[in-house]
C-alpha positions as CSV (number, residue, x, y, z in Angstrom):
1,X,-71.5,3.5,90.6
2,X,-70.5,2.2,94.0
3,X,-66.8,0.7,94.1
4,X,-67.0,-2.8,94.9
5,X,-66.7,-3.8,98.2
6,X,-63.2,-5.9,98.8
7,X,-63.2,-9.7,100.3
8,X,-60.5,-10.0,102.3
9,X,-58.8,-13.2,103.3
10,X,-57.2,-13.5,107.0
11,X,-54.0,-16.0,107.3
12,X,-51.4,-16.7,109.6
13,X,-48.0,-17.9,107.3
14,X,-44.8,-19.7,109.6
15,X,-41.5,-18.1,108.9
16,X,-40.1,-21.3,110.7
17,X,-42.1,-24.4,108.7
18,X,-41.1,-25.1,104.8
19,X,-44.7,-25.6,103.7
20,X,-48.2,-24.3,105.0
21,X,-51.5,-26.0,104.1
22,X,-53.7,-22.8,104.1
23,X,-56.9,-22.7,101.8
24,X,-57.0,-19.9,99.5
25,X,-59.5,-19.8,96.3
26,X,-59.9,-17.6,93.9
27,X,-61.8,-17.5,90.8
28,X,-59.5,-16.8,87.9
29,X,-58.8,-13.1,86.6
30,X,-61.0,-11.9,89.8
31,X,-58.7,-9.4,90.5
32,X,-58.0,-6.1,92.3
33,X,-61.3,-6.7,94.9
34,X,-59.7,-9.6,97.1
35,X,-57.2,-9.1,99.2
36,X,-55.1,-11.5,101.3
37,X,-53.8,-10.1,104.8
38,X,-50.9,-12.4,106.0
39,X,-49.8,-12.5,110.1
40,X,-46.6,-14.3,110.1
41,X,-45.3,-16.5,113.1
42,X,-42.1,-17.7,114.3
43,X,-42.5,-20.4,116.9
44,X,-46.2,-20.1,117.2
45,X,-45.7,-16.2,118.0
46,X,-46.7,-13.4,115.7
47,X,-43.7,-12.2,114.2
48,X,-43.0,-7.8,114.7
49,X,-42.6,-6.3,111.0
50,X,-40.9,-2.6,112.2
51,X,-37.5,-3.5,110.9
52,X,-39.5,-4.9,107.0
53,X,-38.8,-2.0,104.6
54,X,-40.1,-4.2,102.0
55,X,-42.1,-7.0,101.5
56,X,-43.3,-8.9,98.2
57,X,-45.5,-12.3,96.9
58,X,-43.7,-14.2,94.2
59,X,-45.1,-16.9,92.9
60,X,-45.3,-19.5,89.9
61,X,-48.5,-20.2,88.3
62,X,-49.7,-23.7,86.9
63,X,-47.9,-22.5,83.4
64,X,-44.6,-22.2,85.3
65,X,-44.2,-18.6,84.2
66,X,-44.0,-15.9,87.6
67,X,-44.6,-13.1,89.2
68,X,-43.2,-10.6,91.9
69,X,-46.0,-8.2,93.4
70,X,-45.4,-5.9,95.8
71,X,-47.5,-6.1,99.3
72,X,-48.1,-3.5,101.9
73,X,-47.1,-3.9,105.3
74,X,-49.9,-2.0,107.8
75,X,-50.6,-2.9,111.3
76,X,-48.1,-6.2,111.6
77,X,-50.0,-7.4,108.7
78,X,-48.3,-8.0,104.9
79,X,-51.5,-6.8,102.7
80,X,-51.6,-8.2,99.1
81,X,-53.9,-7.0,96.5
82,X,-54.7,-9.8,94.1
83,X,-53.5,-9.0,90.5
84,X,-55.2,-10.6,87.3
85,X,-51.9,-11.6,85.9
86,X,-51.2,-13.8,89.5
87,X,-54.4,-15.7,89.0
88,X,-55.0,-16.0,85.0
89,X,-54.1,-19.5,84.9
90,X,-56.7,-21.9,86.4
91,X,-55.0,-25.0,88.6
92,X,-52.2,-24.3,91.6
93,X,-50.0,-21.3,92.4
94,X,-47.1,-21.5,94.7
95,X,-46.5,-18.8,96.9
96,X,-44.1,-17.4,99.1
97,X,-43.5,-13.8,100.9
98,X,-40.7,-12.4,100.9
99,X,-39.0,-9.9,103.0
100,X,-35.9,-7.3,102.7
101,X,-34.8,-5.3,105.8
102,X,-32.9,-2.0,105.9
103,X,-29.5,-3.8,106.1
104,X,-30.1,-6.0,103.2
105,X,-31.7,-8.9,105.2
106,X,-33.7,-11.3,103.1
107,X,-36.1,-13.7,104.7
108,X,-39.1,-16.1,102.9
109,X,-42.3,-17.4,104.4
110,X,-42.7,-21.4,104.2
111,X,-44.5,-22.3,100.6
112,X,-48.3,-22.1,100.5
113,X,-50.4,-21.9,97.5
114,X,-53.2,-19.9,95.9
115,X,-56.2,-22.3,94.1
116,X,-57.3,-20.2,90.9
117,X,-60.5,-21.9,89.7
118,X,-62.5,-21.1,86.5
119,X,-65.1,-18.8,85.9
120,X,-69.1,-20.0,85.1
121,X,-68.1,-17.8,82.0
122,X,-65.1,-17.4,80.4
123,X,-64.6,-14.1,78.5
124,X,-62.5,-15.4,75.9
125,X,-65.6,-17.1,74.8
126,X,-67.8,-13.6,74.7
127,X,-64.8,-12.5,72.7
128,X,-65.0,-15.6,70.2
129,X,-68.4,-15.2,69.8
130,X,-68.8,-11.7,69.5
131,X,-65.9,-11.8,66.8
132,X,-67.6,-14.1,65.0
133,X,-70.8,-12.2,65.2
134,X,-68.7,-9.1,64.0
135,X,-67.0,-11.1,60.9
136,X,-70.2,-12.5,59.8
137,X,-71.9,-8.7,59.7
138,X,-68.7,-7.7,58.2
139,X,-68.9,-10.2,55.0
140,X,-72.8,-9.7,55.2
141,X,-72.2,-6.1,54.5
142,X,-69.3,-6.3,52.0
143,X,-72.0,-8.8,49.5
144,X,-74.1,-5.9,49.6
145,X,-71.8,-3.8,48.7
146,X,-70.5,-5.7,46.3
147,X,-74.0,-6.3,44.5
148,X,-74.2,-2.8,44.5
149,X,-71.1,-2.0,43.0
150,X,-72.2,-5.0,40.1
151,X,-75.4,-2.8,39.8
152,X,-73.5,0.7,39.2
153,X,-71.2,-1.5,37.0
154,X,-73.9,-2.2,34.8
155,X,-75.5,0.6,34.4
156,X,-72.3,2.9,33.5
157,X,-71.6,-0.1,31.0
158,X,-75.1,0.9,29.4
159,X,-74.6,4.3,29.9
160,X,-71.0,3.7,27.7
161,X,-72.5,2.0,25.0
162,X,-75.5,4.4,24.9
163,X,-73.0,7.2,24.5
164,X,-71.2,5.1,22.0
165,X,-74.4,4.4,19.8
166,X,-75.0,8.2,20.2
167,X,-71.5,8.7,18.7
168,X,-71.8,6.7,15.5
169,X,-75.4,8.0,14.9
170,X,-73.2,11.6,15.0
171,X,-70.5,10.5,13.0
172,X,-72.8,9.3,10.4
173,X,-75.0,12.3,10.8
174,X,-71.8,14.4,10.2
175,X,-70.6,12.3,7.5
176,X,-73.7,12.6,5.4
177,X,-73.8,16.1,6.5
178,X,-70.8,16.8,4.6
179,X,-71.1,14.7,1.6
180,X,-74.5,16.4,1.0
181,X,-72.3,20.0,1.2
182,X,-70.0,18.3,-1.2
């Protein structure tokens, strides 16, 4: 099967503002084929990425728990792969890149944010379902088995009495047996 094909969002991101409005949307756990590819300014200018050894996304998603993903930096551009666990929450997640330089230098883009909304289908609802579907065939099959097991039940109990019947017809066979040797 054919990967695929990623959708790639272009942004520019100010090093020099606290806050960006940029639109980014992303339906929630649609993950690993969208990409973001950030060009950061200073002043209006795009700003040179040769001296970024690293750069990273953190974030905190409309649950207020976080994340750190690493990015790639290629061509002047900081490339970010969009994880499932970034966009598993529906609502609002606040952003920021963050760079490290060789001598320990930190710098953070201004605060823009990623809109997760929900799927048309939610898989936890296949799941729910198909559980359900699974525990009803489950106890479906366990009655059968059980009226089975009733049936064998019954029939070893007639088979026991049978052999018991058989028994005292010997015993008294035996018995008269002997008192007619006597």
């Amino acid at each position: 099967m054919k990967n695929v094909r990623d959708i790639i969002n272009k942004v520019k991101i100010a090093l020099d503002k606290p806050l960006e409005r940029i639109s980014i949307s992303v339906k929630k756990n649609d993950s690993n084929t969208r990409k973001i590819h950030f060009t950061l300014t200073q002043e209006g200018v795009v700003y040179n990425l040769d001296n970024v050894k690293i750069a990273a996304i953190i974030g905190i998603k409309p649950d207020n728990k976080h994340f750190y993903n690493d990015c790639v930096i290629k061509d002047n551009e900081i490339q970010y792969t969009i994880t499932g666990q970034s966009i598993c929450v529906e609502g609002d997640v606040k952003c920021e890149l963050v760079l490290f330089g060789s001598n320990d230098e930190e710098i953070a883009s201004a605060t823009f944010y990623i809109h997760v909304y929900e799927k048309l289908f939610d898989e936890d609802v296949v799941e729910s379902t198909n559980e359900y579907k699974l525990l009803k065939a489950i106890i479906e099959e366990s009655d059968a088995n059980l009226k089975k097991t009733i049936e064998y039940a019954e029939q070893v109990e007639k088979l026991a009495k049978s052999m018991v019947i058989d028994k005292e017809e010997l015993d008294e066979a035996i018995t008269e047996a002997f008192n007619n040797i006597s």
